[in-house]
C-alpha positions as CSV (number, residue, x, y, z in Angstrom):
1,X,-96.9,81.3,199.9
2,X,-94.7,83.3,202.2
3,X,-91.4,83.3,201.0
4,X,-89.6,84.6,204.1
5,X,-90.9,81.6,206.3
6,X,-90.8,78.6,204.7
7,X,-90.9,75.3,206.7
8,X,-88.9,73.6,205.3
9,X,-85.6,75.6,206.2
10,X,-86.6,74.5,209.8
11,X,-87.5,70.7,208.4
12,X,-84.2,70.6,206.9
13,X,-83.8,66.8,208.0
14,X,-83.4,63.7,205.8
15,X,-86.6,62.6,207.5
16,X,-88.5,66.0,206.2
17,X,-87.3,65.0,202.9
18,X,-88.3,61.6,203.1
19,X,-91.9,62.5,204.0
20,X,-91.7,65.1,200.9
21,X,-91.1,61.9,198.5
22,X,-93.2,59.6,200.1
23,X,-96.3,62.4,200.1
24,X,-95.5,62.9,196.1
25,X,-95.9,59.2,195.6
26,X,-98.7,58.7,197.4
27,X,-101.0,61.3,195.1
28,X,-101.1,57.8,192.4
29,X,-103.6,56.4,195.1
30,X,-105.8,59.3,194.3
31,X,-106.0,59.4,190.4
32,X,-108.6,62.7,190.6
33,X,-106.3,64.8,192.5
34,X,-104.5,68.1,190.7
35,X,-100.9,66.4,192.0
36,X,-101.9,62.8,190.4
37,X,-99.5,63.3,187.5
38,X,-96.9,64.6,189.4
39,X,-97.4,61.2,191.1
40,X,-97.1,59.4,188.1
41,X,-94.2,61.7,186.4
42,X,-92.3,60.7,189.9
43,X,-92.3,57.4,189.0
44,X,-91.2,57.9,185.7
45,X,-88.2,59.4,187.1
46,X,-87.8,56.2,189.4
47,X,-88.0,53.8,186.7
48,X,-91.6,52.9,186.5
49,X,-93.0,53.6,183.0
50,X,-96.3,53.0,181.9
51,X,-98.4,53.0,185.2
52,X,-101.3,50.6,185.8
53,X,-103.8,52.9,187.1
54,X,-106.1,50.1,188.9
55,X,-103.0,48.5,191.1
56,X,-102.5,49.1,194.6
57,X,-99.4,50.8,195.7
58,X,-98.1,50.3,199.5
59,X,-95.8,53.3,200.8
60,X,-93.6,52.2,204.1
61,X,-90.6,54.4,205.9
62,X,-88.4,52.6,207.8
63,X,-88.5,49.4,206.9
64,X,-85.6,47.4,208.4
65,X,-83.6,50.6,208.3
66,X,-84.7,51.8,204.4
67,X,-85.8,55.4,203.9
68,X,-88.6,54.3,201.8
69,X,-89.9,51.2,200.6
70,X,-92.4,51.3,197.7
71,X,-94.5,48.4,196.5
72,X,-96.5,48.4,193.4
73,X,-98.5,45.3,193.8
74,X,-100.0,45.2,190.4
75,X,-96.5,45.3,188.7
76,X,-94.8,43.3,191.5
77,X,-92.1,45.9,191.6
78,X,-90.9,46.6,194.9
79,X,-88.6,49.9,195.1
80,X,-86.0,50.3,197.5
81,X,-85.1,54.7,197.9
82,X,-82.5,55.5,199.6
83,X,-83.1,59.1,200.8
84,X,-80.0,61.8,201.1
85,X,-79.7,65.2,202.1
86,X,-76.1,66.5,203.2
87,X,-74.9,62.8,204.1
88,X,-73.1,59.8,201.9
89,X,-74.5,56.2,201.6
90,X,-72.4,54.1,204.1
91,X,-71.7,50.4,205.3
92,X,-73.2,49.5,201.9
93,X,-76.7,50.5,202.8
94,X,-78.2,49.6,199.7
95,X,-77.0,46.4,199.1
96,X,-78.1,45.2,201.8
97,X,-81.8,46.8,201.8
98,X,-82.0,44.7,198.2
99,X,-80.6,41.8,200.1
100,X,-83.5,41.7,202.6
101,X,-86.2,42.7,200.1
102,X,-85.6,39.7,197.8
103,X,-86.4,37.5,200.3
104,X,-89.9,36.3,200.0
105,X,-90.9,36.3,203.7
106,X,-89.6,39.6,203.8
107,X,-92.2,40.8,200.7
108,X,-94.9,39.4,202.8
109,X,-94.8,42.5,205.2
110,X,-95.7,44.8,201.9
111,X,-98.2,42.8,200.5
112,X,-100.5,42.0,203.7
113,X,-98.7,38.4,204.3
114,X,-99.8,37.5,200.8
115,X,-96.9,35.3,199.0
116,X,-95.4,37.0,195.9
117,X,-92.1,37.4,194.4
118,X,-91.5,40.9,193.4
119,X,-88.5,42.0,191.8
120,X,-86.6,45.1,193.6
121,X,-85.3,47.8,192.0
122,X,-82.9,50.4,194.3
123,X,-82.8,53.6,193.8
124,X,-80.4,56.4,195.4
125,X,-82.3,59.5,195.6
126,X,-79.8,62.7,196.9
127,X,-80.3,66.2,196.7
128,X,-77.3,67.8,198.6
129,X,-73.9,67.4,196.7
130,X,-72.2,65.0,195.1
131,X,-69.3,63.9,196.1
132,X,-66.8,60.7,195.0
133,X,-68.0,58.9,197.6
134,X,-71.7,59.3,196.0
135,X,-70.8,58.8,192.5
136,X,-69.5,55.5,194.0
137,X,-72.7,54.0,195.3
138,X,-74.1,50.7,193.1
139,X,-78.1,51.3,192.4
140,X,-80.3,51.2,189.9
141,X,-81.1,54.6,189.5
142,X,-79.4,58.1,191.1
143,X,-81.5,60.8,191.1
144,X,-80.0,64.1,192.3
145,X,-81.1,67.4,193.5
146,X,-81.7,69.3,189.7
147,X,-83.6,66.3,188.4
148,X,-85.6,66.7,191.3
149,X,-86.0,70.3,191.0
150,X,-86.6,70.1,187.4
151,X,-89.4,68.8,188.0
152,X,-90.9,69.7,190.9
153,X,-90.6,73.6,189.2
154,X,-92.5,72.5,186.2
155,X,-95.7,75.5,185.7
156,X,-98.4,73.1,185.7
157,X,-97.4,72.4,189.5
158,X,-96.9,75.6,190.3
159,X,-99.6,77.0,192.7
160,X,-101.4,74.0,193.5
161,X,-100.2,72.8,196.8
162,X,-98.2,75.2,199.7
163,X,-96.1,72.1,200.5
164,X,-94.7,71.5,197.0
165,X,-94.4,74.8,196.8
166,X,-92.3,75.6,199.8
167,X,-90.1,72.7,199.4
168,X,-89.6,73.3,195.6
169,X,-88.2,77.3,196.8
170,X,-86.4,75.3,199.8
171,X,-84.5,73.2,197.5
172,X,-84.0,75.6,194.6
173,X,-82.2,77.6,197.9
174,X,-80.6,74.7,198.5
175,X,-79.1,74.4,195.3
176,X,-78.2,77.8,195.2
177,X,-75.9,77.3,198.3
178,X,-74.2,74.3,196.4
179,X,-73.1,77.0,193.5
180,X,-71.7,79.6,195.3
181,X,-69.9,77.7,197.7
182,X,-68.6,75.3,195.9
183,X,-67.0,77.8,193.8
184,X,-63.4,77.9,195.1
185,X,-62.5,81.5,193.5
186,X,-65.3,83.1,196.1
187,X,-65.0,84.8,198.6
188,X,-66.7,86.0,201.8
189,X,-65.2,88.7,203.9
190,X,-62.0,88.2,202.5
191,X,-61.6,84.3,203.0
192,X,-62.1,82.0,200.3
193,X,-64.6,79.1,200.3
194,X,-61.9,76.7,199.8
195,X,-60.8,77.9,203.3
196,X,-64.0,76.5,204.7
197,X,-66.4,74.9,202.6
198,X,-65.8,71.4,201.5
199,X,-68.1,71.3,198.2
200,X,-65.3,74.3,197.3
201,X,-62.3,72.2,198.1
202,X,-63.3,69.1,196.3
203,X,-64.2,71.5,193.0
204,X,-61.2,72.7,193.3
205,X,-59.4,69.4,193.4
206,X,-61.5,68.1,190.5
207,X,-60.3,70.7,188.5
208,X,-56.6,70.2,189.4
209,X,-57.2,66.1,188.6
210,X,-60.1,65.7,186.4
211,X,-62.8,62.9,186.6
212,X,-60.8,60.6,184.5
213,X,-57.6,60.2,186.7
214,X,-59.5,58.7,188.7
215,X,-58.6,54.7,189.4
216,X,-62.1,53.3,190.6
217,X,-60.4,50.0,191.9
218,X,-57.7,51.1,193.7
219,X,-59.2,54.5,195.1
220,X,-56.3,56.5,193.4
221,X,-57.2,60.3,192.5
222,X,-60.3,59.8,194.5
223,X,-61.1,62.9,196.7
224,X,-61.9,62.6,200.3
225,X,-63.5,65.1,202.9
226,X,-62.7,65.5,206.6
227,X,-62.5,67.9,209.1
228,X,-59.8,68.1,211.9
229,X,-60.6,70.6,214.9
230,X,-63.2,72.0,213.1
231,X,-61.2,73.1,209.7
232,X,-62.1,71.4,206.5
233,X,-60.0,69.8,204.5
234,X,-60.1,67.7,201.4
235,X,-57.6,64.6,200.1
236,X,-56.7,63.1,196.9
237,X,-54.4,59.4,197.1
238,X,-51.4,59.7,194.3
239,X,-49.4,56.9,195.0
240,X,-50.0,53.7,197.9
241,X,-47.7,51.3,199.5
242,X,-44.0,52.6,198.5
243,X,-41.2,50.3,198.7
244,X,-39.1,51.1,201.3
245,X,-36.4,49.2,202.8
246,X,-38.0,46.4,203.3
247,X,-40.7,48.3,204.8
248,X,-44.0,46.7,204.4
249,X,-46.3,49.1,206.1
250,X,-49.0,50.8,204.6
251,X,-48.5,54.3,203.0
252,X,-49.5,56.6,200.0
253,X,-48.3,59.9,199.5
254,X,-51.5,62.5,198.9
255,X,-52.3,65.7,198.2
256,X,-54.6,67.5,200.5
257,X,-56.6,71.4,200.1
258,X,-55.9,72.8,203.8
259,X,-55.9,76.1,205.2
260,X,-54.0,77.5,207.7
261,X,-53.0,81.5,209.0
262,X,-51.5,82.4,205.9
263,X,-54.7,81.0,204.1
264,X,-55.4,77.9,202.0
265,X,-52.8,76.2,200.3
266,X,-52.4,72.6,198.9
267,X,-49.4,69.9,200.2
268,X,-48.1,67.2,199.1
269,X,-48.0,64.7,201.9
270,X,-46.7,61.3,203.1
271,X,-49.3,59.5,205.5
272,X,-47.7,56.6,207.2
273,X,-49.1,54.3,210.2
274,X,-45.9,53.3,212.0
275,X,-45.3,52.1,215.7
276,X,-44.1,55.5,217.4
277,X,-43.1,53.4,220.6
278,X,-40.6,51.1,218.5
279,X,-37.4,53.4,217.7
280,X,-36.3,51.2,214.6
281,X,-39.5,51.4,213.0
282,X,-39.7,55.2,213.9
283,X,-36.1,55.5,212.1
284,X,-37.5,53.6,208.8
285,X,-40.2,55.9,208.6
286,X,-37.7,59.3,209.2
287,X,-35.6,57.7,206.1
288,X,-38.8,56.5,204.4
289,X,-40.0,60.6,205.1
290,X,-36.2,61.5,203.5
291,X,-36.4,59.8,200.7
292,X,-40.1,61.0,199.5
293,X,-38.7,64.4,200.0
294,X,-35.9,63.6,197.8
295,X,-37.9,62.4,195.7
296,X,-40.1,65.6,195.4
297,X,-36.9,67.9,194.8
298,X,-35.4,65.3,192.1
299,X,-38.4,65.8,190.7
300,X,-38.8,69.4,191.0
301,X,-35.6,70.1,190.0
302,X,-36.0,68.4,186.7
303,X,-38.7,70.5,186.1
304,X,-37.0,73.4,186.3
305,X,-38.0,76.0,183.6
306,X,-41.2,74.1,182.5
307,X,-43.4,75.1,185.6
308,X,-43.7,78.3,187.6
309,X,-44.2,76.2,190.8
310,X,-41.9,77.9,193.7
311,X,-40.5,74.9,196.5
312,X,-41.7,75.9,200.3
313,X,-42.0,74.2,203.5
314,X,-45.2,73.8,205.8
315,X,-45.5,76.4,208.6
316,X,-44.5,74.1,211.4
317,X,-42.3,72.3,209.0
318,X,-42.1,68.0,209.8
319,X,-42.6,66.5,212.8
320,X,-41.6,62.9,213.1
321,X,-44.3,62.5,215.6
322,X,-46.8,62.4,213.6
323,X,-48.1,60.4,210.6
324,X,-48.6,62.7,208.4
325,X,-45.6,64.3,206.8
326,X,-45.9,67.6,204.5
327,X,-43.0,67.0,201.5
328,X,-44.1,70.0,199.5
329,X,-46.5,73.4,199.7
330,X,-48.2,75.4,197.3
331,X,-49.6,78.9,199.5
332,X,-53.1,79.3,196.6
333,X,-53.8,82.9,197.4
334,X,-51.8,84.5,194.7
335,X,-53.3,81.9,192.3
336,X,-56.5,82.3,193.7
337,X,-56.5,85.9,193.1
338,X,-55.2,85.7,190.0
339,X,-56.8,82.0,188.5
340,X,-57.4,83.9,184.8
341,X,-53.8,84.6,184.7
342,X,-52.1,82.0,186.8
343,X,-55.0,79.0,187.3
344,X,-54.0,77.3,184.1
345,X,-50.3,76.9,184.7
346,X,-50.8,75.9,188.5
347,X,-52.7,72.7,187.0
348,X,-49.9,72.0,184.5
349,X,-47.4,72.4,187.3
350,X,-49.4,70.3,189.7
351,X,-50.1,67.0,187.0
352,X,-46.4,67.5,186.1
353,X,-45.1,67.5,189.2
354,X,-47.1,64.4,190.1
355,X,-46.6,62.6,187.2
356,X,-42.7,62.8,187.8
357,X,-43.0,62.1,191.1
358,X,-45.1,58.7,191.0
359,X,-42.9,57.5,187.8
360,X,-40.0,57.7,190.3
361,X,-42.0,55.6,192.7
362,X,-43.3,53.5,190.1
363,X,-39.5,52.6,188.9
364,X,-38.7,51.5,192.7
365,X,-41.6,49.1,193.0
């Protein structure tokens, strides 16, 4: 195998990767081949223990949207793999493929118009990173990119096909990307990850708000990714809908893992959809802005001598214009550079900080 021109850094699609899967499975229709157990170790993985050796197994991309559709006929089993590289599931992709596959006239199409009633299992197979939005997804089975590898790198299928082992290097590659950028202490020429990679900015607000802060049902603590003009950025909701004056827009106050010329820092910030065009709303939302930011100093103040956080402003400072509102800024490159000596007291300071702040908002409601 040549190392230095491997295919499948060209074939980086989800389509390349959904041919990779479908080409493993495949090798339980020919039970003498050297890749047969891989075929049926694969399955294992997906669920499917115990493999009847004489059934028939149909493999189909693209079926009514699905990635791959598997059918073991002999087991009635019908699995439904939702394929992902770099992307997130979306539009609830998966429920609906189960949706569509339990319905009879639908199996039909796998099973050469035969009736049956198979039961389907889904399965969500990604290899790039996971993010909230991933964790997230309903299915029967996840699968990500070290299980895969895991396996795929075992010695016994080392050697014994150029495709297996090209994508296995490819993905072990892949993987490696994922560890070095997503650690937000690294650094290429001189500019942190967190500055441009995303996997970096959502470690890095995992770390400040852990796992478990997360509120599933309402989406609080949940970290978001975006990208404005090209520059990353990375969200986390801390508070929604604050009561205002009679003011019954919608609003949360976040904090967000930006960067801008004096590198990446991390701000609090109110977002709120208002009427620019209508100069009473416009004026609730400048008081509504006011009193967050009063908030945040009552807050800070009180906190005085128990964290090491310093109060700035934004660059450009607030704009009434615009819907997003920075209340309060923390510049990370001193912390960055110094996270042995100053990373653990930047996470107290932040969780203190916010835990003040929403039990102020939290006595309004």
């Amino acid at each position: 195998m040549n190392t230095e021109n491997n295919i499948f850094d060209f074939a980086t699609k989800e389509l390349s990767q959904d041919a990779v899967i479908c080409w493993i499975l495949n090798w339980i229709n020919f039970p003498d081949s050297d890749l047969y157990a891989l075929a049926v170790e694969m399955f294992a993985m997906l669920g499917i223990e115990n493999f009847d050796l004489n059934q028939k197994v149909t493999i189909k991309q693209q079926v009514n949207k699905a990635d791959i559709v598997v059918a073991l006929h002999g087991q009635k089993i019908i699995l439904v793999i939702e394929d992902k590289v770099y992307s997130s599931e979306h539009d609830d992709q998966i429920r609906q493929y189960v949706e569509y596959f339990n319905k009879l006239d639908n199996q039909r199409q796998l099973n050469n118009n035969s009736a049956a009633s198979y039961v389907v299992k889904s399965i969500y197979f990604k290899t790039g990173y996971y993010y909230d939005n991933d964790l997230e997804v309903v299915a029967d089975i996840k699968i990500n990119g070290h299980q895969f590898l895991d396996l795929l790198s075992k010695d016994k299928y080392r050697n014994v096909s150029e495709i297996l082992d090209e994508y296995t290097a490819h993905l072990s590659k892949v993987l490696d990307y994922y560890a070095v950028y997503g650690n937000y202490l690294g650094k290429e020429n001189e500019r942190f990850y967190i500055s441009t990679e995303t996997i970096a900015q959502h470690n890095f607000l995992r770390t400040i708000f852990p796992k478990e802060r997360w509120i599933t049902d309402s989406g609080l603590y949940k970290v978001e990714t975006g990208s404005s003009r090209g520059q990353k950025y990375a969200e986390l909701v801390i508070f929604k809908n604050i009561n205002f004056q009679e003011y019954n827009k919608s609003n949360c106050l976040f904090w967000r893992v930006d960067t801008n010329s004096d590198g990446p820092y991390l701000s609090l910030r109110l977002y709120d959809w208002y009427d620019k065009k209508d100069e009473k709303i416009k004026s609730i939302h400048n008081d509504l802005y006011k009193y967050c930011k009063e908030i945040c100093s009552e807050s800070f103040d009180e906190l005085k001598g128990r964290i090491g956080l310093s109060w700035s402003g934004v660059q450009d400072g607030y704009n009434g214009n615009y819907y997003e509102a920075s209340l309060f800024t923390v510049h990370l490159s001193e912390y960055l550079d110094e996270w042995d000596l100053k990373g653990h007291q930047l996470i107290k300071d932040i969780n203190e900080l916010t835990d003040r702040i929403v039990y102020k908002l939290s006595k309004e409601k």
